[in-house]
C-alpha positions as CSV (number, residue, x, y, z in Angstrom):
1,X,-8.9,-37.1,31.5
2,X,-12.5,-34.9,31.0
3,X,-11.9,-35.2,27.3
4,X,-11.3,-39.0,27.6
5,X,-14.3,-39.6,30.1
6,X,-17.0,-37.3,28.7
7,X,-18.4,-40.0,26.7
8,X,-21.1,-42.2,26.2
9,X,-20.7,-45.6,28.2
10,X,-22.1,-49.5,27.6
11,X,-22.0,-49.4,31.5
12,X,-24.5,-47.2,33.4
13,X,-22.1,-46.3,35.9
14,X,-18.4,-48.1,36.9
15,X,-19.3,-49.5,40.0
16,X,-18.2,-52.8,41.4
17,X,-18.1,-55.0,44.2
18,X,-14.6,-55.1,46.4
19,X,-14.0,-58.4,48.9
20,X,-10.9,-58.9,51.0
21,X,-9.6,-62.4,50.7
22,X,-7.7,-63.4,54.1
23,X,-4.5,-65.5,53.6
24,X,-3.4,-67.6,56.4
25,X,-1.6,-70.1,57.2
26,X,-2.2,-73.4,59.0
27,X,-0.3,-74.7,62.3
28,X,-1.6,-78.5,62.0
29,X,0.1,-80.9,60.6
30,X,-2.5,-82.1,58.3
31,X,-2.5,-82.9,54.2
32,X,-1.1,-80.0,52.4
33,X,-3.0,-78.6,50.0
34,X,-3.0,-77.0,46.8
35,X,-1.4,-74.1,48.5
36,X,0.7,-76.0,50.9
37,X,0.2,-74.6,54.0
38,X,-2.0,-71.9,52.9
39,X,-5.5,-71.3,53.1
40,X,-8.3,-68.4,52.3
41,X,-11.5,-66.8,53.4
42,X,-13.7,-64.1,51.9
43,X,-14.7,-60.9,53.8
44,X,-17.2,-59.9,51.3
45,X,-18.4,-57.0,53.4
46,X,-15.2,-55.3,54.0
47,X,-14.1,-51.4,55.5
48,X,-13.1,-49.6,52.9
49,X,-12.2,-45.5,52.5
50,X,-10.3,-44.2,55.5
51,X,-10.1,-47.7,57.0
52,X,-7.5,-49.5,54.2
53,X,-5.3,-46.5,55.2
54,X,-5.6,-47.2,59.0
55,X,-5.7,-51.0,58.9
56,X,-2.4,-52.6,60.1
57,X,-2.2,-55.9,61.4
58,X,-0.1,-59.0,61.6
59,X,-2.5,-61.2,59.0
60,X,-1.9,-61.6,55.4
61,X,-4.8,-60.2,52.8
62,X,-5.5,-58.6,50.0
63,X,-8.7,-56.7,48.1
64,X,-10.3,-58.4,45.2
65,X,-12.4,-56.1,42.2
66,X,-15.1,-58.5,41.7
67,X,-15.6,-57.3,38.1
68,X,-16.4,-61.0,37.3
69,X,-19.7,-60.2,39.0
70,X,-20.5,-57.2,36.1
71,X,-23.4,-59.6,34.3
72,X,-23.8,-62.7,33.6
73,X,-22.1,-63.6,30.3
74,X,-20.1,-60.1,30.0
75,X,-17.9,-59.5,32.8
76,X,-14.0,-58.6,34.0
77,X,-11.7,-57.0,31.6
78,X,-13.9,-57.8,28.6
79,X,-16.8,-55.6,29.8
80,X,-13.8,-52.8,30.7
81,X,-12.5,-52.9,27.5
82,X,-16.4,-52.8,25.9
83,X,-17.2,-49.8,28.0
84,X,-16.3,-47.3,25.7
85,X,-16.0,-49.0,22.4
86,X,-19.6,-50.4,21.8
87,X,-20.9,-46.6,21.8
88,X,-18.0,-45.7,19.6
89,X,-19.9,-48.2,17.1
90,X,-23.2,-47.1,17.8
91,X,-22.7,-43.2,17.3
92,X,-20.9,-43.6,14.3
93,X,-24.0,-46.0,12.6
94,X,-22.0,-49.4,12.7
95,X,-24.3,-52.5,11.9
96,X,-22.1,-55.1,11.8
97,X,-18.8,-56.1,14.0
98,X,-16.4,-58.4,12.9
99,X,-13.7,-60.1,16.1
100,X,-11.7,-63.1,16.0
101,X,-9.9,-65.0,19.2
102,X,-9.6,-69.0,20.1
103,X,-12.2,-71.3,20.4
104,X,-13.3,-70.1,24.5
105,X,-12.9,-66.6,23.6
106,X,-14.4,-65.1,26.3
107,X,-13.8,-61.4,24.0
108,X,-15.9,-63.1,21.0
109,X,-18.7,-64.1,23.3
110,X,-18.6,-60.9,25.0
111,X,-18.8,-59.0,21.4
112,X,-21.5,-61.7,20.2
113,X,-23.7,-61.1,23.7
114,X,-23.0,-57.0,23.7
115,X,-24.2,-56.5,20.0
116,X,-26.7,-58.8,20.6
117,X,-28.3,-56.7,22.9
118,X,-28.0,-53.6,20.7
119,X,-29.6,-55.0,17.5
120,X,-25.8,-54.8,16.0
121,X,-24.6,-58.2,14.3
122,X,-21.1,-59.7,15.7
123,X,-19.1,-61.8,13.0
124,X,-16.5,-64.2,14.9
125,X,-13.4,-65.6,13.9
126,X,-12.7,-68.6,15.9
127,X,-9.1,-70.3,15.7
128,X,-9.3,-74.0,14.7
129,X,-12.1,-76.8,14.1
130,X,-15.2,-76.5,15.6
131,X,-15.3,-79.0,18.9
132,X,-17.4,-82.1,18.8
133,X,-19.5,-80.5,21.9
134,X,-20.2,-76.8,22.5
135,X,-19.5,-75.6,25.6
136,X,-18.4,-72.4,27.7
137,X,-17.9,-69.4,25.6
138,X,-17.8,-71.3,22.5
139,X,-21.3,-72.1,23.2
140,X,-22.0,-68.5,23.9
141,X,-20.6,-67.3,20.7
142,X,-22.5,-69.7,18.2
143,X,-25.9,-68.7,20.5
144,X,-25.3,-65.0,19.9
145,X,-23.1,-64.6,17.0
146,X,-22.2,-65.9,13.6
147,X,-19.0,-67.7,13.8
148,X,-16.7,-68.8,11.5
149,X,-14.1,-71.5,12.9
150,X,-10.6,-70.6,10.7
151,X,-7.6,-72.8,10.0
152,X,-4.5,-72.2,12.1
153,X,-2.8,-71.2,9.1
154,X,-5.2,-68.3,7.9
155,X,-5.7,-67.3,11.4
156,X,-1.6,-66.3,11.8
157,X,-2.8,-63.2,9.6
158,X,-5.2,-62.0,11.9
159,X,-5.3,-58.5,9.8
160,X,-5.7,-59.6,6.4
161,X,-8.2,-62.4,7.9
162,X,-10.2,-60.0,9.7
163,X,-10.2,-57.0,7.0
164,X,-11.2,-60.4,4.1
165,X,-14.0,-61.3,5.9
166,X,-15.2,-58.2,6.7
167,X,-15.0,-57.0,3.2
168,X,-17.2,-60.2,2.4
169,X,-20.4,-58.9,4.6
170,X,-20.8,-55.9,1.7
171,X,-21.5,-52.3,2.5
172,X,-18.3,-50.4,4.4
173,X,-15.6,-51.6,6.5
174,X,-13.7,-48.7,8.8
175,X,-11.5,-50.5,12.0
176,X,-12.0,-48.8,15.3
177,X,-8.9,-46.7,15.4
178,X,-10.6,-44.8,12.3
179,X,-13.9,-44.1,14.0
180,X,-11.9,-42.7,17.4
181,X,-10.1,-40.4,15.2
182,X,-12.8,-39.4,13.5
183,X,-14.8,-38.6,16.9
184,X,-11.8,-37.3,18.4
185,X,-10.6,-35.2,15.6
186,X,-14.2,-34.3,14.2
187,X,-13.2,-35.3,10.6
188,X,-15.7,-37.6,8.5
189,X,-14.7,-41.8,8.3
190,X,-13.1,-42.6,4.9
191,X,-15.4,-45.0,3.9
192,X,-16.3,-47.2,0.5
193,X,-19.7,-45.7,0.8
194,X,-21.6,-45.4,-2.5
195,X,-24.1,-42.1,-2.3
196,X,-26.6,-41.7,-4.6
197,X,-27.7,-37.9,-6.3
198,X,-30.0,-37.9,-2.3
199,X,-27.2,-38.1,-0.4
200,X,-28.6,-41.4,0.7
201,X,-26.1,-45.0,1.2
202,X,-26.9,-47.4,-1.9
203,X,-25.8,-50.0,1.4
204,X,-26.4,-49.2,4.6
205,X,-24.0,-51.9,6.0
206,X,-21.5,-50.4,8.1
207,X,-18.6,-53.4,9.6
208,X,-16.6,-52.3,11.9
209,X,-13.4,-54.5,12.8
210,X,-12.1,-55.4,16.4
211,X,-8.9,-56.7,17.1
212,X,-8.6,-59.8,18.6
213,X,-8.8,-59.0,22.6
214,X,-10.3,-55.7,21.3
215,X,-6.4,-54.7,22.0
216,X,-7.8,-50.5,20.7
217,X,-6.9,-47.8,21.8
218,X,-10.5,-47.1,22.5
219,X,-10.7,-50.0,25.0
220,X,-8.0,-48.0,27.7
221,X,-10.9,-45.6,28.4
222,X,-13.1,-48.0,30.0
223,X,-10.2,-49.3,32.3
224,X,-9.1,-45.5,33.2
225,X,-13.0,-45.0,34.6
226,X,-12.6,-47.9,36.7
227,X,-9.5,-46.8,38.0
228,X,-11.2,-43.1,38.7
229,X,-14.3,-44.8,40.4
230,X,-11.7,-47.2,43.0
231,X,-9.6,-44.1,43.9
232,X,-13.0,-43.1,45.2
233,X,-12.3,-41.4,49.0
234,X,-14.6,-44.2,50.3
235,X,-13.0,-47.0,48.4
236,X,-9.3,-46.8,48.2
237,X,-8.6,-42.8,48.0
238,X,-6.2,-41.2,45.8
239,X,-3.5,-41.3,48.5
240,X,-3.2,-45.3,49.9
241,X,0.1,-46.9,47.9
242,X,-1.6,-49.9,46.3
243,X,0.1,-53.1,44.2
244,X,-2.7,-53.4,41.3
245,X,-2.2,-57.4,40.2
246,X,-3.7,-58.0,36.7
247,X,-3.2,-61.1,34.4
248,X,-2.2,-60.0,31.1
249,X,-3.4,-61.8,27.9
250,X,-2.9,-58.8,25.1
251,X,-2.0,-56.6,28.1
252,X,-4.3,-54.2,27.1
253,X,-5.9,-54.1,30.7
254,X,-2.9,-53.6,32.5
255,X,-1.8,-50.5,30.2
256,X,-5.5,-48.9,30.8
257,X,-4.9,-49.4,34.0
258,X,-1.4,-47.7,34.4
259,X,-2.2,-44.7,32.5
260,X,-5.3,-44.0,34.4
261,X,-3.1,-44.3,37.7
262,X,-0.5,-41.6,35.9
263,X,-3.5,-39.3,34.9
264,X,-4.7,-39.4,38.7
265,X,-1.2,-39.5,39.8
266,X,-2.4,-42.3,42.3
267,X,0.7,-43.9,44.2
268,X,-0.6,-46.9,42.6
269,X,1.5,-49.7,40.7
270,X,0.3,-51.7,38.2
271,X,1.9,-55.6,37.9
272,X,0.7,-57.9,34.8
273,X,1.6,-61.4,34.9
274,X,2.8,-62.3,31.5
275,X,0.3,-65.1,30.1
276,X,0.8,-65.3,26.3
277,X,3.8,-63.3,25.0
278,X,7.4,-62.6,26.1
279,X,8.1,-58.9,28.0
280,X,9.3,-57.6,24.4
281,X,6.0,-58.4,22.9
282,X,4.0,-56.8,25.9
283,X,6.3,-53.9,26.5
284,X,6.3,-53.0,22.6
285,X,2.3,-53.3,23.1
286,X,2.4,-50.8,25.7
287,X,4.0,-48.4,23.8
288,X,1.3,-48.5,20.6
289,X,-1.4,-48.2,22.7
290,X,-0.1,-45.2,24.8
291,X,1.0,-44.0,21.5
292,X,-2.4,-44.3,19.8
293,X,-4.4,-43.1,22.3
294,X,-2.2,-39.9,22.6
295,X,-2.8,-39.2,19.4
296,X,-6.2,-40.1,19.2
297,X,-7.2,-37.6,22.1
298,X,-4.6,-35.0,21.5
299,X,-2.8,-35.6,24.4
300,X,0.9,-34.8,25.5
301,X,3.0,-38.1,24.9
302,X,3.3,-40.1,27.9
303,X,6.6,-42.2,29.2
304,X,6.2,-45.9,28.7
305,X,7.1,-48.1,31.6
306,X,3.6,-47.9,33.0
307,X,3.5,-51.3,33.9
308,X,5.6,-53.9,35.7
309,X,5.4,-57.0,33.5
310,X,6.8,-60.2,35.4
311,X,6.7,-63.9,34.6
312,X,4.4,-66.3,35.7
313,X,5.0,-68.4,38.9
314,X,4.7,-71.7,37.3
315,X,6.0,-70.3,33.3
316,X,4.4,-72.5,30.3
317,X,3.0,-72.3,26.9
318,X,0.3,-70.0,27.0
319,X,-3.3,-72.1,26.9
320,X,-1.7,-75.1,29.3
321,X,-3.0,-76.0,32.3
322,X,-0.3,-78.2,35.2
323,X,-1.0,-80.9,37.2
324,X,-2.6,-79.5,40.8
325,X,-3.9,-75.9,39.0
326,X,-7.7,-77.3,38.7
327,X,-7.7,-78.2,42.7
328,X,-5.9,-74.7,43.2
329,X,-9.3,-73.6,41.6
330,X,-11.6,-75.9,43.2
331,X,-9.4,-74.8,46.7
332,X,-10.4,-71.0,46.2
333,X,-14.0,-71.8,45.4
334,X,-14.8,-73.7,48.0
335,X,-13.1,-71.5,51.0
336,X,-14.0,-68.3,49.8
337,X,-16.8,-68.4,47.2
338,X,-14.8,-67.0,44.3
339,X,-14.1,-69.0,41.3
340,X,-10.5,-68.2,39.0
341,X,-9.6,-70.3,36.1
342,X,-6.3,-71.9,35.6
343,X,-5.2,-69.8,32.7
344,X,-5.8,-66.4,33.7
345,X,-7.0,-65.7,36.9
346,X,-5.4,-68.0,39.1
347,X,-2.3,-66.3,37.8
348,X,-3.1,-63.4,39.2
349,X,-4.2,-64.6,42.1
350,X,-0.9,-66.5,43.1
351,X,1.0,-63.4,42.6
352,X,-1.9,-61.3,45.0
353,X,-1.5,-64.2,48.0
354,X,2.3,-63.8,47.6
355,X,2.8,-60.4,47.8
356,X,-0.3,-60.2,50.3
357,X,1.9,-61.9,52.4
358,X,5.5,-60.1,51.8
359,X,3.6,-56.4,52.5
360,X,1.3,-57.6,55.8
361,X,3.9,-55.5,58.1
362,X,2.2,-51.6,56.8
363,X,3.2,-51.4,53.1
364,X,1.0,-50.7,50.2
365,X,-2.0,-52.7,49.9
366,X,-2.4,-55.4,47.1
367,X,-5.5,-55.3,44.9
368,X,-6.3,-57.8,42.2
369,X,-8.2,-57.1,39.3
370,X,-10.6,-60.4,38.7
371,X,-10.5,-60.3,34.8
372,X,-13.9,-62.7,34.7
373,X,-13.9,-65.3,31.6
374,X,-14.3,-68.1,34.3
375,X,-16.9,-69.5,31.9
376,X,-13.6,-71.1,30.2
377,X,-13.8,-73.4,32.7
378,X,-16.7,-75.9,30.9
379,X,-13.8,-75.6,28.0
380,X,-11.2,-76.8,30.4
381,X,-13.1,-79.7,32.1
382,X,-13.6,-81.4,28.2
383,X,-9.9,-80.8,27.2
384,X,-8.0,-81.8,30.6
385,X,-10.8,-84.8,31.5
386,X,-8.3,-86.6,34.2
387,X,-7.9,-83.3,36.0
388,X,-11.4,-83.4,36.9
């Protein structure tokens, strides 16, 4: 854990905001809505440290991280995953980035803003045509990026897309598993670096490539710091059985999550809802990252199995959106002040009010993770125009 954590961070420190959402049910015989019977409310102000332990009662809630509130245009998951891997760049004299992801990538606009603000240059990938109006994170990434939009076709070989363009900016490509190796293991970055008799680069370019999600190894540290900074005695303590809820989109998140729960050995379970891949797909990526980041930091191998992947409530192609999801959204805002999007976050959220609800009589506590990218939204409202 101390050789993981003694690092430099994008963050200043891990902190984040916790509310308690209450779930109730109503008695009247009014309109259902979204929810059926069910309604919420926010306790943004909630007792936290000894009193989760000690609070027992009869109503249905659970704890929300509000890490959708980390900064305006950076936030959730994406700022988690960022944490750890933007200095990574920095110390190891990267210039340029290269990313790729759909069209409302929040990742690519959170690559494009965070380089932006370091004087680094982010190259985006973006998978199809470019839409007739920007909005959202598409918006975003053309305001602080340069993006590229790339036929489906090309875009199905996201490695040899992403290492072709990056070899196009000139100077030296390394991908990020090479740099944490090289910072881990103190050895020098293989690099197409011509020196001159000085010692001096004839380019200084350095490009660095991000997966798509930034699905590294070097994004898990940023989630295992959050995890240390909410097991906290005066937030949930290292001894208070907790569901952790997470939507999973490369599952990256959820697996940073688990391992930092093993490290702690916190009585915590993590549970991803499946959003864009089938339990193989996510279960296999759990085992390359743990297996990576082993290796990366030296570490005994770890057991996979860190996280409990299940299927979506409502199951569909990943990127849909069903009839009654936007007012589901529009329900949450408006009783409780917190806004989810129908592709990611609401996911997680229907699984938090249902198992809110199943553990009310003294069992472990649920807690969702709010993953941000609810500037998707704008994207949403032009595609799906009769849901809103």
């Amino acid at each position: 854990m101390r050789k993981m954590l003694n690092r430099r961070w994008t963050l200043m420190n891990p902190d984040t905001k916790v509310h308690q959402i209450k779930v109730s049910s109503m008695q009247t015989q009014q309109h259902f809505g979204p929810f059926g019977k069910v309604t919420f409310s926010n306790n943004s102000n909630p007792l936290l440290g000894e009193n989760v332990r000690k609070w027992h009662n009869d109503e249905s809630s659970f704890y929300i991280v509000r890490d959708d509130l980390l900064h305006p245009l950076v936030n959730g998951n994406k700022a988690r995953k960022l944490d750890a891997l933007l200095p990574l760049v920095e110390d190891h004299s990267g210039t340029d980035m290269v990313t790729c992801g759909g069209c409302q990538s929040a990742h690519a606009a959170a690559v494009a803003v965070s380089c932006a603000e370091r004087g680094l240059k982010a190259h985006l990938l973006l998978r199809g045509e470019q839409p007739q109006i920007l909005t959202g994170y598409n918006l975003i990434s053309v305001l602080y990026g340069n993006v590229t939009y790339v036929p489906r076709s090309i875009y199905a070989n996201r490695e040899e897309m992403l290492s072709s363009h990056a070899n196009s900016i000139g100077g030296c490509v390394v991908r990020l598993n090479d740099l944490l190796n090289a910072s881990t293991n103190h050895n020098s970055v293989k690099s197409n670096f011509l020196d001159t008799d000085d010692g001096q680069s004839l380019n200084s370019r350095k490009t660095v490539i991000v997966n798509e999600g930034a699905g590294d190894a070097i994004a898990l540290p940023g989630l295992i710091r959050l995890v240390q900074y909410l097991s906290q005695d005066h937030i949930f303590g290292k001894d208070q059985p907790l569901k952790i809820i997470v939507d999973a989109g490369t599952g990256t998140t959820a697996v940073g999550l688990g391992i930092g729960a093993l490290c702690l050995g916190l009585p915590w379970e993590v549970t991803a809802v499946m959003l864009a891949d089938t339990i193989e797909g996510y279960k296999k990526k759990e085992e390359s990252l743990i297996s990576e980041l082993c290796l990366s930091f030296n570490l005994p191998m770890m057991h996979n199995g860190l996280v409990n992947w299940v299927e979506r409530q409502h199951p569909r192609k990943f990127g849909n959106v069903l009839k009654g999801e936007i007012e589901a959204c529009q329900q949450i805002a408006q009783e409780t002040g917190v806004l989810v999007d129908p592709i990611y976050t609401l996911a997680g959220w229907e699984l938090a009010s249902q198992l809110s609800q199943q553990e009310r009589k003294g069992g472990a506590k649920v807690v969702m993770i709010h993953t941000g990218g609810t500037l998707g939204m704008f994207g949403l409202a032009q595609r799906y125009k009769s849901y809103f």
